[in-house]
C-alpha positions as CSV (number, residue, x, y, z in Angstrom):
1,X,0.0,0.0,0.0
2,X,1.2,3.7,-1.0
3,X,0.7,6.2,2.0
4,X,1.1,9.7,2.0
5,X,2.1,12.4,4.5
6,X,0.8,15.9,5.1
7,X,2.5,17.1,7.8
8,X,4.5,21.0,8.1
9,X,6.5,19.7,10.9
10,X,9.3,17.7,10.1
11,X,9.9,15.9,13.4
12,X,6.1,14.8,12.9
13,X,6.6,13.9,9.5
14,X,9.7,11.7,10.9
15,X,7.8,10.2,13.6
16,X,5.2,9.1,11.5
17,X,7.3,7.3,8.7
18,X,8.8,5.5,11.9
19,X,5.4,4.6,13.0
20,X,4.5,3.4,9.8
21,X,7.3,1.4,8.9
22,X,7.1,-0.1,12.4
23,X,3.2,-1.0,11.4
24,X,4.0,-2.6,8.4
25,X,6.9,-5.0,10.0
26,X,4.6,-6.2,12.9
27,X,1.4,-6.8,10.8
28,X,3.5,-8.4,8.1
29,X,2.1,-5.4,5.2
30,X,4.6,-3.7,2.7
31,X,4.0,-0.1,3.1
32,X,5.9,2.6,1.1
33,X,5.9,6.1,2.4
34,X,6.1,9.4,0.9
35,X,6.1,12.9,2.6
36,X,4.8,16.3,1.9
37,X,5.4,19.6,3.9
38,X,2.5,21.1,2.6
39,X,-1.0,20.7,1.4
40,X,0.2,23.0,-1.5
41,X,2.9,20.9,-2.4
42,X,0.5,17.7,-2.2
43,X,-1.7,19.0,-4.6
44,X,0.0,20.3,-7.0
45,X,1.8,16.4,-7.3
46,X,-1.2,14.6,-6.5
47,X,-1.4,11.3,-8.5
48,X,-3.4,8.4,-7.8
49,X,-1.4,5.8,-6.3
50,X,-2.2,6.7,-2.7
51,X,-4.2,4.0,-0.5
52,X,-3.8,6.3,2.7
53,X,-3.8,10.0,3.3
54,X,-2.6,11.3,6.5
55,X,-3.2,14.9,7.1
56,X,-2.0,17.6,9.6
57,X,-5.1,19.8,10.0
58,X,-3.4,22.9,11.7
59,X,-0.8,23.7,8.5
60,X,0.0,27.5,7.3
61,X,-1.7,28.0,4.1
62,X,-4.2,25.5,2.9
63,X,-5.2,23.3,6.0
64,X,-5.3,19.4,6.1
65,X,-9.4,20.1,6.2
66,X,-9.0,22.5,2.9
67,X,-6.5,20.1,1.2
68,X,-8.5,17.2,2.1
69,X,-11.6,18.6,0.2
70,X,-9.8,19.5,-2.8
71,X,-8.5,16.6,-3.4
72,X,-12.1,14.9,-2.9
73,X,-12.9,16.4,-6.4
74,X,-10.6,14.8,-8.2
75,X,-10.3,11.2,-5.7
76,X,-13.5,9.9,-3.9
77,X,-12.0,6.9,-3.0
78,X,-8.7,7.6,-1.1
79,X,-8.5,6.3,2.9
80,X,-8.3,9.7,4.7
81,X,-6.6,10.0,8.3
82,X,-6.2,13.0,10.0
83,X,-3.5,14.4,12.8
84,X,-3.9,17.0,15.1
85,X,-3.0,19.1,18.3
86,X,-7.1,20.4,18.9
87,X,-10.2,17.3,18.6
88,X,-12.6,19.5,17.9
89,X,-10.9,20.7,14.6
90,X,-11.5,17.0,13.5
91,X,-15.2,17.3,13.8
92,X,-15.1,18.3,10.2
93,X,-13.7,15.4,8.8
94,X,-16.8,13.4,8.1
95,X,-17.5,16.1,4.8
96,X,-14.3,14.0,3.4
97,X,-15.2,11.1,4.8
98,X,-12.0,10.6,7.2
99,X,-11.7,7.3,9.2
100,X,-10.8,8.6,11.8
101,X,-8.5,11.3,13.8
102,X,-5.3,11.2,16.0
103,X,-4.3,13.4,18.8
104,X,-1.1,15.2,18.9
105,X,1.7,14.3,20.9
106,X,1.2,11.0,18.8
107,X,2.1,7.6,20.3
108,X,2.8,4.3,19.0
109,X,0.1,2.4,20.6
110,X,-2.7,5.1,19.7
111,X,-1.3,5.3,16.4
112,X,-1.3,1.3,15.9
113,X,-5.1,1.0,17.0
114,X,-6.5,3.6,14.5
115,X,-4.0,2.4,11.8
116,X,-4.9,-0.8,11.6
117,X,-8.6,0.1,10.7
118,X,-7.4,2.9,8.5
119,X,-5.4,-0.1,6.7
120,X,-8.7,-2.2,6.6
121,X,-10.9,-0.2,5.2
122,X,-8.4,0.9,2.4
123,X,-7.9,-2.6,1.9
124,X,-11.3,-2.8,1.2
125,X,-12.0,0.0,-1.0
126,X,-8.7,-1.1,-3.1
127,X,-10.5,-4.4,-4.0
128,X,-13.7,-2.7,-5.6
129,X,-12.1,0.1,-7.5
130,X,-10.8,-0.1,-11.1
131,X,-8.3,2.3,-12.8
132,X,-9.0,4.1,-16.2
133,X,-6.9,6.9,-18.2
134,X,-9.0,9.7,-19.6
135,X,-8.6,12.3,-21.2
136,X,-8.5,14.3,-17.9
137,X,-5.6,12.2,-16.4
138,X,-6.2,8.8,-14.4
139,X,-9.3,8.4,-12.6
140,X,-10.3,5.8,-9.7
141,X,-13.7,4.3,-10.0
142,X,-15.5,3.3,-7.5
143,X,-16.9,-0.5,-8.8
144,X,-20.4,-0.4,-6.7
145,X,-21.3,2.9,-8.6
146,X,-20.5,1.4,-12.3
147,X,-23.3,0.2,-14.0
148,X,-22.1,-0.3,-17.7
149,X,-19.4,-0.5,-19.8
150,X,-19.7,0.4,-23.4
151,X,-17.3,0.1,-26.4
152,X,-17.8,2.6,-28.8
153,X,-15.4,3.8,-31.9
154,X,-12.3,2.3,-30.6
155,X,-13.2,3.4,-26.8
156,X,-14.5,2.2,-23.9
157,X,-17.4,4.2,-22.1
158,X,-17.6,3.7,-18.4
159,X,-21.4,4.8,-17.3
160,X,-21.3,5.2,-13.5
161,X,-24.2,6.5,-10.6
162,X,-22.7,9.9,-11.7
163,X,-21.0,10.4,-15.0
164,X,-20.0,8.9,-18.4
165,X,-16.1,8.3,-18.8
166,X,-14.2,8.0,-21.9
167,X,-10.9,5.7,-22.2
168,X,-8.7,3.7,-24.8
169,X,-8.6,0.2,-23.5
170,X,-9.7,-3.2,-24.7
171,X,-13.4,-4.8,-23.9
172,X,-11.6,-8.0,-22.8
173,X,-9.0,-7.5,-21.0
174,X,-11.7,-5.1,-18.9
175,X,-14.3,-7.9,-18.6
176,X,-11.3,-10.2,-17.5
177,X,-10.5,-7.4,-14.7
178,X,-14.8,-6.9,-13.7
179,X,-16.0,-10.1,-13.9
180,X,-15.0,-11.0,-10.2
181,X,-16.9,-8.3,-9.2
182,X,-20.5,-9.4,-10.3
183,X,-20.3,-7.9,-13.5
184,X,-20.9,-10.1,-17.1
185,X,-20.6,-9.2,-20.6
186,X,-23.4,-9.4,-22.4
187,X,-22.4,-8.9,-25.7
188,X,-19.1,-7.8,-27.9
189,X,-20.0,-4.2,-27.3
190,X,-21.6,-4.2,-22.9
191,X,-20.1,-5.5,-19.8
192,X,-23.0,-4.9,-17.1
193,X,-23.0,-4.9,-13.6
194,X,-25.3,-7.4,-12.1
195,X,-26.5,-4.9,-9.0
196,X,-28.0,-2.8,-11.8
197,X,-29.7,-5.4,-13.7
198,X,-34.1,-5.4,-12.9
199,X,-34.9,-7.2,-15.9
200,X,-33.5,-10.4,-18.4
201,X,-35.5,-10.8,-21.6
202,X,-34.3,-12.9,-24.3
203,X,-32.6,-10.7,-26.6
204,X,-32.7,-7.7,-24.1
205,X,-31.4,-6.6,-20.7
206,X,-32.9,-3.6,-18.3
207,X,-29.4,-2.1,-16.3
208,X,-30.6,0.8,-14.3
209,X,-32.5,3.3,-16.7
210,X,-31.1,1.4,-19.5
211,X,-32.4,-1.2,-22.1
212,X,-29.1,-3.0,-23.4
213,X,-29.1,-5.5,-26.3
214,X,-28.4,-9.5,-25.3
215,X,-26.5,-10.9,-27.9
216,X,-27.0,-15.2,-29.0
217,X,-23.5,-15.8,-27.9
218,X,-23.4,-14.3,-24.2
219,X,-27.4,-15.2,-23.4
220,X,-26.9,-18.5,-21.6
221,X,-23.8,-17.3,-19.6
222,X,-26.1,-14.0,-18.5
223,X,-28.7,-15.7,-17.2
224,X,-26.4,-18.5,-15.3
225,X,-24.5,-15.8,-13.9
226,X,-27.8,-13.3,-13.3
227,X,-29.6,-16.4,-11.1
228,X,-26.4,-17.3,-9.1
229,X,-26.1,-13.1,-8.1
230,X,-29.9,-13.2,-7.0
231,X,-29.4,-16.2,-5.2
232,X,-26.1,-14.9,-3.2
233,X,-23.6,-17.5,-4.5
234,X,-20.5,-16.8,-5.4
């Protein structure tokens, strides 16, 4: 897992990459580290390899909070921790949907109990999330909020709970990637997720608002696939 660090302080900044590479050799996890001073410096070289996010909140300039929502535009999906000296300046961490907050002077053992569910639940959120490049750099999709994908003119269309996005890739390799996840291809040009599906016809499918074509060769794997899902196997 890739964590960051947010931290002005430099003997904070220390301590935690200590911390962290201590975590990682009891628990038996290969973590790499990387540190910023500011949240000015972090965004400007934001990329999405990050599992983990740890943020100072009290920082001159843009605070952890600040920085924390700006990068929510661009990353939903990131595991956000925060540091800091004052609880109460914590309370606003739910509006970026932080795990969790650790007091200032930090100590192992505190540090260790909240990291280890931090670690979890980006565990969790790395296993239903799929990669694409766009035209707008790399983007992190959230699996549970894709409902289609679509190849169209030599590009794939992702159609998620929120927006359409474009990317070059291949239909196969993608449905080799999704179909752990409950999704199926239907036909040469649709990969569906089975959480969306309402309705299985013959030569037609209903995913979400959509009515998508069933083609001969796919059929019989769809509806094998479609009765397991409502039945909870695996």
């Amino acid at each position: 897992m890739n964590v960051a660090i947010v931290d002005d302080e430099l003997e904070m900044r220390q301590t935690l990459v200590d911390y962290i590479g201590r975590f990682g050799e009891e628990s038996g996890i290969e973590l790499e580290t990387v540190t910023f001073e500011s949240g000015e410096q972090f965004l400007k070289n934001y990329k999405l390899i990050f599992d983990i996010i740890i943020f100072d909140i009290d920082m001159p300039g843009i605070n952890g909070i600040d920085t924390a929502r700006k990068l929510r535009e661009t990353d939903s999906n990131v595991t956000i921790i925060f540091v800091t000296n004052i609880a109460q300046y914590a309370i606003n961490g739910y509006e970026v949907d932080a795990v969790d907050y650790i007091l200032k002077p930090v100590s192992y053992y505190d540090f260790s109990m909240k990291f280890h569910r931090t670690v979890a639940k980006a565990a969790q959120k790395k296993e239903h999330t799929i990669k694409i490049e766009t035209a707008e750099g790399t983007r992190r999709l959230r699996l549970p909020a894709l409902i289609y994908v679509e190849v169209l003119s030599h590009y794939l269309y992702f159609h998620t709970t929120k927006r359409d996005y474009r990317s070059r890739g291949n239909i196969s390799e993608i449905e080799k990637e999704l179909e752990k996840y409950n999704f199926v291809r239907i036909h040469r040009s649709y990969i569906v997720n089975l959480k969306y599906v309402s309705k299985v016809l013959s030569k037609e499918v209903t995913v979400g608002e959509h009515v998508l074509p069933v083609s001969r060769n796919y059929k019989e794997k769809l509806k094998d696939e479609y009765l397991k899902y409502i039945r909870g196997e695996e």
